[in-house]
SERO-4910 file (N, C-alpha, C, O; in steps of 0.05 Angstrom, whole numbers):
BEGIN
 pado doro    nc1    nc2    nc3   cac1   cac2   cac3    cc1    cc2    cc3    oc1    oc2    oc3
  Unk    A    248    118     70    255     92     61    262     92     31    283     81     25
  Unk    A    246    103     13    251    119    -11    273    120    -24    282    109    -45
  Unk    A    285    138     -4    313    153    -11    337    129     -4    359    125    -15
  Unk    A    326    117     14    357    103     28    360     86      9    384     80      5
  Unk    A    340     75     -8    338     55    -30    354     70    -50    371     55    -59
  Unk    A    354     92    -59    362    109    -81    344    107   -103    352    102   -126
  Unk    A    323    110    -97    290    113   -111    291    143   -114    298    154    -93
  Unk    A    284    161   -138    273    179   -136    252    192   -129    233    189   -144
  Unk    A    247    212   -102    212    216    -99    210    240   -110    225    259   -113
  Unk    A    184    234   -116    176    261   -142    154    274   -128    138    262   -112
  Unk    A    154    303   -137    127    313   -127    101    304   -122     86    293   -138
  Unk    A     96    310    -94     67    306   -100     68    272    -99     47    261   -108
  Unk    A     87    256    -90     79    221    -86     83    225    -54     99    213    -39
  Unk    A     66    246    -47     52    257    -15     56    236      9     66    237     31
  Unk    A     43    217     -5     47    191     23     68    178     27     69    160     44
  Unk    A     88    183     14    125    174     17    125    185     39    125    169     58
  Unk    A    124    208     46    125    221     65    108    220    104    116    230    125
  Unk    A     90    208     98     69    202    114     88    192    132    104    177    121
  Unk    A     92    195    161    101    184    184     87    152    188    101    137    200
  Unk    A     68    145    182     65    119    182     73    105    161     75     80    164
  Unk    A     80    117    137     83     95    118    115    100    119    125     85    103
  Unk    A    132    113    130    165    116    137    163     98    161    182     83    156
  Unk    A    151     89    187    147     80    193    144     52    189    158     36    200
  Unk    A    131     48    177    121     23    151    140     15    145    151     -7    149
  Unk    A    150     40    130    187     26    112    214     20    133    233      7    126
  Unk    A    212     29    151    229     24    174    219      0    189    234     -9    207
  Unk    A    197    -11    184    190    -33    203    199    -60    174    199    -84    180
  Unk    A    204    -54    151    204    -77    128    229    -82    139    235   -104    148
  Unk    A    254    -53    139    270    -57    120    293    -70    148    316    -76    146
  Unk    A    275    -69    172    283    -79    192    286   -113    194    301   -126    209
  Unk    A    274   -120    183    271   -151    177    246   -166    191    239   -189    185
  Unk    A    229   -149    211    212   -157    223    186   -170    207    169   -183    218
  Unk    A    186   -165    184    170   -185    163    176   -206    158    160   -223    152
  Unk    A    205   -213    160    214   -239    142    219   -223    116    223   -199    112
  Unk    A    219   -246     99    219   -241     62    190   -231     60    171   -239     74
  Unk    A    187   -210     39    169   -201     34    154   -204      9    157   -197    -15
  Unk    A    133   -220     24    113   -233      0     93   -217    -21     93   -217    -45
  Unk    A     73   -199      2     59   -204    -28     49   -170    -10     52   -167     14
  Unk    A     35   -143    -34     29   -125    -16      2   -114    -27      5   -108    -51
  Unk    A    -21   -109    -20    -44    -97    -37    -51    -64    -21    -36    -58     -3
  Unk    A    -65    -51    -26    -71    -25    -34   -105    -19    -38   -114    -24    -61
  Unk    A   -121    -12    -22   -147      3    -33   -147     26    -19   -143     33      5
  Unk    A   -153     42    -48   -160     62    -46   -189     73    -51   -190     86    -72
  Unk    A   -216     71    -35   -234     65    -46   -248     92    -26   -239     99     -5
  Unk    A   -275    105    -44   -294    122    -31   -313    136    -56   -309    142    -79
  Unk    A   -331    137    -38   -351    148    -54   -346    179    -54   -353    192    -34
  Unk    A   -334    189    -75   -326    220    -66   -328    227    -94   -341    214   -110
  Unk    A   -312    254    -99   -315    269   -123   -315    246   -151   -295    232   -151
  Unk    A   -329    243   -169   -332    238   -197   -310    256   -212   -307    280   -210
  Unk    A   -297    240   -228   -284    255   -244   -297    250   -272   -309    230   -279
  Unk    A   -292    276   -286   -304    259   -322   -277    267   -334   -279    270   -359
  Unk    A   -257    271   -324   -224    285   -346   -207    264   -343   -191    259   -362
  Unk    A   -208    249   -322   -191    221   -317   -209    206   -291   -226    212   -274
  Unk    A   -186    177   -304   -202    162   -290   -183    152   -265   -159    153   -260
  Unk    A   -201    143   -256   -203    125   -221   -159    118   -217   -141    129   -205
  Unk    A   -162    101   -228   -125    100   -246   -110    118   -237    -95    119   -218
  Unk    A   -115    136   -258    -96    160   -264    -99    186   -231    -81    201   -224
  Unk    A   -124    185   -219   -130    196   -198   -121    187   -180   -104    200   -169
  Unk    A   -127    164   -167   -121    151   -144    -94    135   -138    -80    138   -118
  Unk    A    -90    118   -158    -73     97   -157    -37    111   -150    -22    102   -132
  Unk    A    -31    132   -169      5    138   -164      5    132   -140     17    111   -135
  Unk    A     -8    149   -115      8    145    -92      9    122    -77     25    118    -58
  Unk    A    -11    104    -89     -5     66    -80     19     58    -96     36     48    -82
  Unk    A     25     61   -122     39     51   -139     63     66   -123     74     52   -106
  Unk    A     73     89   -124     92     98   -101    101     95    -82    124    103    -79
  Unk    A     90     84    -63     86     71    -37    100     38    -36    115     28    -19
  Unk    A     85     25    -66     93      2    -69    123     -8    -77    139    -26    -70
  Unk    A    120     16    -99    156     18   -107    175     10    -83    191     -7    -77
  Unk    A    162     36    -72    188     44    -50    191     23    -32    214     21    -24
  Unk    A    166     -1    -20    179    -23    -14    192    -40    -26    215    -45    -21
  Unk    A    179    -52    -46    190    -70    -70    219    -64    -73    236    -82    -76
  Unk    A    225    -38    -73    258    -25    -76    267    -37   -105    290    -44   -108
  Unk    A    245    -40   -133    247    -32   -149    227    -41   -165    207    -49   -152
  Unk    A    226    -42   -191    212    -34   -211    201    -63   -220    214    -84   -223
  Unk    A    171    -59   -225    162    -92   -228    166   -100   -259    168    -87   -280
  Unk    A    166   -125   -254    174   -134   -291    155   -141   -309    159   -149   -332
  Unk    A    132   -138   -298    105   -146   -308     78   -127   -294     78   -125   -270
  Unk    A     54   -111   -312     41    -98   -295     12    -99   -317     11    -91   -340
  Unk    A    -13   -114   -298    -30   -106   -313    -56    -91   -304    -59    -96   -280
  Unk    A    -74    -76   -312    -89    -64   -297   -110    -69   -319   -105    -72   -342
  Unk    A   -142    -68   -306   -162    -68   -315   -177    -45   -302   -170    -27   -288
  Unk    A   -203    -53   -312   -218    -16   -304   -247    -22   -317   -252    -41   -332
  Unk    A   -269      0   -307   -294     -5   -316   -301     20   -307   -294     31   -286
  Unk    A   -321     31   -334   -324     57   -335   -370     55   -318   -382     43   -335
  Unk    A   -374     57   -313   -395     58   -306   -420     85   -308   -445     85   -308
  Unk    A   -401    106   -310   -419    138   -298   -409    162   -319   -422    183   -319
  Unk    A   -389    160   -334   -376    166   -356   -366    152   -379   -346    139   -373
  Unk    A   -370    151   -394   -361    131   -423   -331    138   -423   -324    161   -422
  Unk    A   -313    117   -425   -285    119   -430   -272    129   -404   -247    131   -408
  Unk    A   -277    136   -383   -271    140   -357   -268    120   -335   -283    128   -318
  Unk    A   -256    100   -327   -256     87   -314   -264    100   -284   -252    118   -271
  Unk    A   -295     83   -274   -288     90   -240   -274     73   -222   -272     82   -199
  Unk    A   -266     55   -224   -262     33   -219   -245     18   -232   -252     11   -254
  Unk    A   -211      6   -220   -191     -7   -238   -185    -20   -213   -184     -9   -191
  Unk    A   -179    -51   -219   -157    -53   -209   -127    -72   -223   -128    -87   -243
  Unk    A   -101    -64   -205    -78    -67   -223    -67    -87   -222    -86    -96   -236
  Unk    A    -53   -106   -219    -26   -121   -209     -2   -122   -225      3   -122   -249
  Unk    A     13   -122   -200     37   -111   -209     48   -134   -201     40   -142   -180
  Unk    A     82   -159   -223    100   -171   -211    117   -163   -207    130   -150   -224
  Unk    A    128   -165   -180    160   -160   -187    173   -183   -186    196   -180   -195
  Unk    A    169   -207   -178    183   -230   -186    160   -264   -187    137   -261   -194
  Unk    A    165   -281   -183    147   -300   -174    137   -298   -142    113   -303   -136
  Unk    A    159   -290   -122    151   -294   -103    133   -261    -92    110   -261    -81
  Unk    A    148   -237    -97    134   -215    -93    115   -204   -113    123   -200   -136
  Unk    A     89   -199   -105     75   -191   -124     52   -163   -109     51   -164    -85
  Unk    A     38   -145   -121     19   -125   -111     -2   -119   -125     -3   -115   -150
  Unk    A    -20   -118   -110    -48   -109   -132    -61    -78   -117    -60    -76    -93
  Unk    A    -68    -64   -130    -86    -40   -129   -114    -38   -135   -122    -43   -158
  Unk    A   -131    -31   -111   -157    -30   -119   -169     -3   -118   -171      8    -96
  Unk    A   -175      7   -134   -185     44   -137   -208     46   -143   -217     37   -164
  Unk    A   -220     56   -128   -251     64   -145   -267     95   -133   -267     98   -109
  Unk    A   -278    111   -147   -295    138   -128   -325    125   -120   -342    135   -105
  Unk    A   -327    101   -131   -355     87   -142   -354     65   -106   -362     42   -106
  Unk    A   -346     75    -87   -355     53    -67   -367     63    -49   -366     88    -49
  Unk    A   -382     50    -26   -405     51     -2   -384     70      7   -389     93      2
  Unk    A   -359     64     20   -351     73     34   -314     85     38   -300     79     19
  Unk    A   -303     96     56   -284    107     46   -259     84     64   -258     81     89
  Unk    A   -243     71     46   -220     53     49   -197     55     38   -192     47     15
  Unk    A   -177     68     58   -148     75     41   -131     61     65   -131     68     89
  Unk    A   -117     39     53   -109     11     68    -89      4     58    -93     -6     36
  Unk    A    -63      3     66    -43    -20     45    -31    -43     62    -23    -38     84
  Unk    A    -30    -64     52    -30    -84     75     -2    -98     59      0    -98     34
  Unk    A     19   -110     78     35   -112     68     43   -142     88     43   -141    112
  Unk    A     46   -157     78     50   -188     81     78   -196     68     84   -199     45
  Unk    A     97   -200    102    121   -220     97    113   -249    107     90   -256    113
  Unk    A    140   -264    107    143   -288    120    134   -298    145    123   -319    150
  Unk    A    142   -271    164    137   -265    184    119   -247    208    119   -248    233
  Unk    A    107   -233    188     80   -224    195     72   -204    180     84   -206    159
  Unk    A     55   -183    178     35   -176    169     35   -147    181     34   -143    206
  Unk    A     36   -131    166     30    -92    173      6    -82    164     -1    -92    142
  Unk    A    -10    -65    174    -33    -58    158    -36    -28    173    -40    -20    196
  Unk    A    -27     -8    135    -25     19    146    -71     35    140    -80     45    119
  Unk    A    -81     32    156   -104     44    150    -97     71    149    -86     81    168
  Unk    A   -104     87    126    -97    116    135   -125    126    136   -125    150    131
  Unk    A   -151    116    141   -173    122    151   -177    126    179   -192    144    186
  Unk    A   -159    102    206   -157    109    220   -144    117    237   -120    118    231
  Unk    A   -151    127    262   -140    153    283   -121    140    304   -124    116    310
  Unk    A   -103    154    313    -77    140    327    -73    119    322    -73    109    300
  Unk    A    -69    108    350    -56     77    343    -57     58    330    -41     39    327
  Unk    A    -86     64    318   -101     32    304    -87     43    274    -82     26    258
  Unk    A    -80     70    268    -64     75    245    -50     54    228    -57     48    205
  Unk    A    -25     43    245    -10     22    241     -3      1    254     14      1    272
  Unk    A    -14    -19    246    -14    -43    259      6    -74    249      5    -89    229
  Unk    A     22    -73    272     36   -106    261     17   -126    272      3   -127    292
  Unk    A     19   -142    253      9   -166    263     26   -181    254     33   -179    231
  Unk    A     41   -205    275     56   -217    283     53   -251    278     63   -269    292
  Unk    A     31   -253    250     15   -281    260     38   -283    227     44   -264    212
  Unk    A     43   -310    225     57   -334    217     47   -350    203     30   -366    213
  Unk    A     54   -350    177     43   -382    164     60   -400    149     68   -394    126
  Unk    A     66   -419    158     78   -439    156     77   -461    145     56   -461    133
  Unk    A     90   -488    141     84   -513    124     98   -526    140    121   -517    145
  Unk    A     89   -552    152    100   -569    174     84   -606    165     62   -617    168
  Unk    A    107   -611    154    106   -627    136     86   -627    118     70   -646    122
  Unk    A     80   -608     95     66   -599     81     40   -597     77     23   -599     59
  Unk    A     42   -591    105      5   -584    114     12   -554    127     28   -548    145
  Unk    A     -5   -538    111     -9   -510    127    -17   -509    159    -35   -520    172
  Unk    A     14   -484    168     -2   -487    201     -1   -449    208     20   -436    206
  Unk    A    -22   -439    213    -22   -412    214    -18   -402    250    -30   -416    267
  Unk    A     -5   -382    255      2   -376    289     -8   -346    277      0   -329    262
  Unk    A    -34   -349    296    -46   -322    301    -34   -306    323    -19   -319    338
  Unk    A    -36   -279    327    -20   -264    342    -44   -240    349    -63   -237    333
  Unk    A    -42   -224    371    -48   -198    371    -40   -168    364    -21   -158    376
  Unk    A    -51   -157    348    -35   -141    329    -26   -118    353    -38   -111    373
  Unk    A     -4   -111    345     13    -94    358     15    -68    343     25    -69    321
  Unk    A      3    -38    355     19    -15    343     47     -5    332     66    -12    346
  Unk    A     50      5    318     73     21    313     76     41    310     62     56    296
  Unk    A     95     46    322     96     87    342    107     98    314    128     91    303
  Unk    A     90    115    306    105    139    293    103    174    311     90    180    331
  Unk    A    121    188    294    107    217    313     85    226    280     88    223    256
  Unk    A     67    238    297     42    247    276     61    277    268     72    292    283
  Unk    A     59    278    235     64    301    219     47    306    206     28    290    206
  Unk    A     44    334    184     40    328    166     57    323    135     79    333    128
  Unk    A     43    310    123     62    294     98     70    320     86     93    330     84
  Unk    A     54    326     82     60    353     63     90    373     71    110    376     56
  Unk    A     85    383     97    103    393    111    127    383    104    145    395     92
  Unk    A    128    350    115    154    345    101    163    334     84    184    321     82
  Unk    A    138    341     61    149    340     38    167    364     26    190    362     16
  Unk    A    150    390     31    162    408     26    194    417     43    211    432     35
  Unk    A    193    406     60    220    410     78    249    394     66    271    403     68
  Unk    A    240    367     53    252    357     37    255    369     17    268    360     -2
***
């Protein structure tokens, strides 16, 4: 999806590659979202401590990559916060937001400092709702959800739906990264 945009992918932004998140980008750029509102990102687990960089600089590129490449360009406003907890001047824990206009906007949540392990990007159009878990296994991988929210004479009216898979074939990223 990346490329068709004429985005540069750079080494090592690994999950461009991921069959679910090409997937992902093939289900946006299809229109099956609607306009595309708003997209967030956790990247969260209690795993290795770093003390050379922080939570940010570790975790976050390949959300911020991911996000690009839907957005299909570059935000005009970006702020990030952070809290060092276990190392002085180390952030474990940031999170970012990014504008790219009034109506599209994304936030990033990173931390090594959580219960549990959550790498999620959820991506919200007009028209429904994708959520790539890359924690879990087959089908529940990537999920549309098809639910709707609306304004009918300016009272919110929400149409829930049952989330629907989306078929990718399983690779690995890497592989075709390097094949690229």
């Amino acid at each position: 999806a990346a490329r068709d945009r004429g985005l540069t992918l750079m080494v090592g932004h690994l999950l461009l590659y991921h069959p679910a998140f090409t997937a992902l980008c093939r289900t946006v750029e299809s229109g099956r979202l609607g306009t595309l509102r708003y997209i967030y990102s956790n990247r969260l687990s209690l795993g290795r401590i770093r003390r050379e960089e922080n939570a940010l600089w570790s975790f976050a590129p390949h959300d911020v990559s991911m996000i690009l490449a839907l957005a299909g360009r570059l935000p005009h406003r970006v702020v990030a916060t952070g809290a060092h907890y276990l190392t002085d001047g180390v952030a474990d824990m940031t999170l970012s937001h990014l504008a790219f206009s009034e109506d599209v906007q994304a936030h990033i949540f990173v931390s090594w400092l959580h219960p549990y392990k959550d790498h999620r990007m959820v991506v919200i159009g007009a028209d429904g709702m994708i959520v790539f878990n890359d924690v879990e296994e087959g089908a529940n991988k990537l999920l549309l959800y098809p639910h709707v929210a609306t304004s009918r004479d300016g009272v919110p009216v929400i149409s829930k739906a049952q989330p629907e898979p989306i078929p990718f074939e399983p690779d690995e990223p890497l592989r075709l990264e390097c094949v690229h």
